[in-house]
N, C-alpha and C positions, 0 to 999 in steps of 0.2 A: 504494500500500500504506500507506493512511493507520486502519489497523484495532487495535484495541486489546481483548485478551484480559486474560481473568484467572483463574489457575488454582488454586484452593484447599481446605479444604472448605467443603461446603455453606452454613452459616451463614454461614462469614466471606465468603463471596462474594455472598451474597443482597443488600450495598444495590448493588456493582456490578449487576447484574442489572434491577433498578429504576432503573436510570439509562443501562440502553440498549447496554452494554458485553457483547459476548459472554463470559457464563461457562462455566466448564470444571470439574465438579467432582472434584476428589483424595482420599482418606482416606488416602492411603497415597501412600511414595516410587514404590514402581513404577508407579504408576497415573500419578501426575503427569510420569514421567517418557516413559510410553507418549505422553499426550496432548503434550506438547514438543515432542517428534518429530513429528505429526501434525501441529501446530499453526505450527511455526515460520517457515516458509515464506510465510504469509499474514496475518502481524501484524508492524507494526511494533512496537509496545509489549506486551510481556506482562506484567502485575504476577505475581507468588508467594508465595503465604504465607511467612514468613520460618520458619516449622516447618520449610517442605517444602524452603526454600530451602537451609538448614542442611544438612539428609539430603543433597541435590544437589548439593552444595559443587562435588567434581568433575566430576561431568558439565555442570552451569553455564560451567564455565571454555571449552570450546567454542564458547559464546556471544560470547567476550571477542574473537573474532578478528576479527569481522565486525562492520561498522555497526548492523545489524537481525538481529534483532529486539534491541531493548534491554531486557535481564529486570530488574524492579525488585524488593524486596522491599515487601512491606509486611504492617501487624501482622496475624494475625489475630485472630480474636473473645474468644481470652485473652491479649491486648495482645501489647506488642513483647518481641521475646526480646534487641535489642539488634542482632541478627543485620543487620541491614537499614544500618541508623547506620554498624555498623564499616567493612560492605562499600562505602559512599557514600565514606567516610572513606580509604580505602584507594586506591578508583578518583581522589579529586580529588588525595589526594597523589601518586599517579604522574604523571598529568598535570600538576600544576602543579607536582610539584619540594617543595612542602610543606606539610605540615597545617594548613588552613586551618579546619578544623571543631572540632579540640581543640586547639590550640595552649594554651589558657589552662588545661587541665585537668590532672591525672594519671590518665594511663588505667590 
């Protein structure tokens, strides 16, 4: 299960798509949530628009208990919401004990 999705809308998914990566396309939370469910079982990596990822907050968190699929954020075609950063941010500080990615900042 070495397969790699990407769930978003249409635009912001079209350079995955030209690069060989099965896309999935969302307009909407429920839509992107229908396809998850379908989908999750036969990818390791799923990328998510950070739009949809935001809407999905809690349903995502069902993700967190299992190795795979590992859901990523990333921006889509009207850049980043931020949304994607915090949640990296959050994941390496539980694992490592401390903020390694802002340490220098104020968030």
């Amino acid at each position: 299960m070495n397969k790699m999705a990407v769930v978003g809308d249409n635009d912001s998914i079209m350079v995955f798509k030209a690069a060989g990566v099965d896309a999935f396309g969302a307009e909407d939370e429920k839509k992107a949530k229908e396809i998850l469910r379908q989908i999750a079982k036969d990818y390791s990596v799923i990328f998510l628009t950070e739009e949809l990822a935001e809407e999905l907050r809690d349903f995502l968190k069902r993700f967190n208990e299992s190795p795979y699929p590992a859901i990523l954020c990333i921006p889509s075609k009207k850049g980043s919401t931020g949304f994607g950063m915090e949640e990296l941010r959050k994941a390496s500080e539980k694992a490592l004990g401390i903020d390694i990615l802002f340490k220098d900042k104020n968030r």
